[in-house]
Phi, psi and omega in degrees: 000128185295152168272135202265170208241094207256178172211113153244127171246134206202070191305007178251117159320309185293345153280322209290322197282353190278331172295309174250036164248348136316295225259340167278353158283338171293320180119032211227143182257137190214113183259174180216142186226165197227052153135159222301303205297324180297312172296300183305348178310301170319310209295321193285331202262298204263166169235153216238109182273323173224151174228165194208104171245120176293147182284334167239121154294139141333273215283329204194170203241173159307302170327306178295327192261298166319267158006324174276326191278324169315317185292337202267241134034358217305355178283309230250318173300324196269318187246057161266146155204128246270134171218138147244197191215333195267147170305139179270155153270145180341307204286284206304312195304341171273358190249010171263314166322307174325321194273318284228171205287137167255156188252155210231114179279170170235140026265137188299155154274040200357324146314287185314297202304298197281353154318302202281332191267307167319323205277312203277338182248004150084022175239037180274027169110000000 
């Protein structure tokens, strides 16, 4: 089995570094952007197997930054999924249901999270 390929975009590093000192115990390569322009950057150079976007960003909101990753990407768009820290509103939680997509609170639970990955990559059993 190839190793699969996650993008966590995240402006706090320390999530970021935390995500892939997990998921690389896991058996998982985990690249990281601090804001929209770093991930789509990614996105255009790696190909992805899961993305994992915090919703609020410096450049952009997660919603806004999907949509974009739709255009480049449309695989890698059906298998995103959303995190925050902040309560979501109703217009958002419909547009990941809409997607969807699951959205993931923080502070994570790492199980649910590597759950929430499996599940998005058919490898939930």
């Amino acid at each position: 089995m190839s190793e699969k390929r996650i993008l966590v975009v995240d402006d706090e590093p320390d999530i970021i570094e935390l995500l892939r000192d997990f998921f690389g115990g896991e058996g998982y390569a985990v690249d990281g952007a601090l804001d929209a322009t770093g991930a789509l950057a990614l996105i255009r150079d790696q190909i992805y197997d899961v993305a994992i976007l915090d919703f609020n960003l410096p450049d952009m909101n997660g919603i806004m930054l999907h949509r974009q990753i739709r255009q480049l990407d449309a695989e890698l768009a059906d298998r995103t999924l959303f995190a925050s820290g902040l309560i979501q509103s109703d217009e958002n939680l419909g547009y990941y249901d809409s997607q969807q997509s699951a959205f993931l609170a923080k502070p994570f639970d790492f199980d649910e999270v590597l759950g929430a990955v499996k599940k998005v990559l058919g490898e939930d059993g």
